[in-house]
N, C-alpha and C positions, 0 to 999 in steps of 0.2 A: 504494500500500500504506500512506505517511504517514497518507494522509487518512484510510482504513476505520478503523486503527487508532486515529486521534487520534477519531472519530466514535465508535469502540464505547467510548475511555475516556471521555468525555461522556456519553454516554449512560448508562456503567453511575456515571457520578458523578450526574447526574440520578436514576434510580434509589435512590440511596443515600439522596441528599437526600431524595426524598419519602416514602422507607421512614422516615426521622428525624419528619417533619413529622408521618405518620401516627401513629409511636407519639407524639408529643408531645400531639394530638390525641386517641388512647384515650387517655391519660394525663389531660388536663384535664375530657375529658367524664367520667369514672370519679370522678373531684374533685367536679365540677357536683352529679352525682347522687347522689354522696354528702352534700353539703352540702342536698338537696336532704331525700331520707332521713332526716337528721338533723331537719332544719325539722318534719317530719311527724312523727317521733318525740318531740318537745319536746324535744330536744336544749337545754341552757342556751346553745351558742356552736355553731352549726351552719357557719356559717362558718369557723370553723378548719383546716376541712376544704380549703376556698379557700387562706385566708391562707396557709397555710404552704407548699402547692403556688408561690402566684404568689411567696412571700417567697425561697424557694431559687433561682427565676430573677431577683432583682431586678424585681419586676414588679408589685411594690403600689403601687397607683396614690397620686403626692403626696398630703399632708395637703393640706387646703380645696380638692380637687378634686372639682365633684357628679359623681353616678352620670350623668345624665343629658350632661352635657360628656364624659363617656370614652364614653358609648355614642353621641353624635351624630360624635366624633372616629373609632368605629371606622368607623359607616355612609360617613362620607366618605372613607375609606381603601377600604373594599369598593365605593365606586363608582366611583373613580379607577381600580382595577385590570379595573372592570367595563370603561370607556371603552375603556384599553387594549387590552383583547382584543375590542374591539367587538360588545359587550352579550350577548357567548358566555355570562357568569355567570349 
């Protein structure tokens, strides 16, 4: 009876977690495309739309770090996790 119990609070905390992940994920993509919108609509700072989302998580990337160094550091985070789960991603 431990076990089923200790499996269904796991599960419903797994659960929880990905219900978190999800909305953090509409959350960023709702960001993206509005910064997105913005660009299209000549927006003078379309990007604020970003900044301030990643600046409330602590999440604006260092000064003198390029774009292209945070997007090669994401690719090699999404392929490590890819390894892990044996190229399931």
């Amino acid at each position: 009876m431990a076990t089923t119990l200790h499996t269904s609070q796991t599960e419903a905390s797994l659960r929880q977690e990905l219900a978190l992940v999800n909305v953090e994920y509409a959350e960023l993509l709702a960001h993206v495309r509005a910064a997105v919108a913005a660009a299209r609509d000549g927006e003078l700072d379309p990007l604020v739309h970003l900044a301030g989302f990643l600046e409330e998580r602590g999440q604006l990337p260092p000064d003198g770090v390029s774009a292209s160094r945070l997007v090669a550091e994401a690719f090699a985070r999404t392929a490590e996790v890819d390894r892990q789960f044996g190229g399931a991603l």
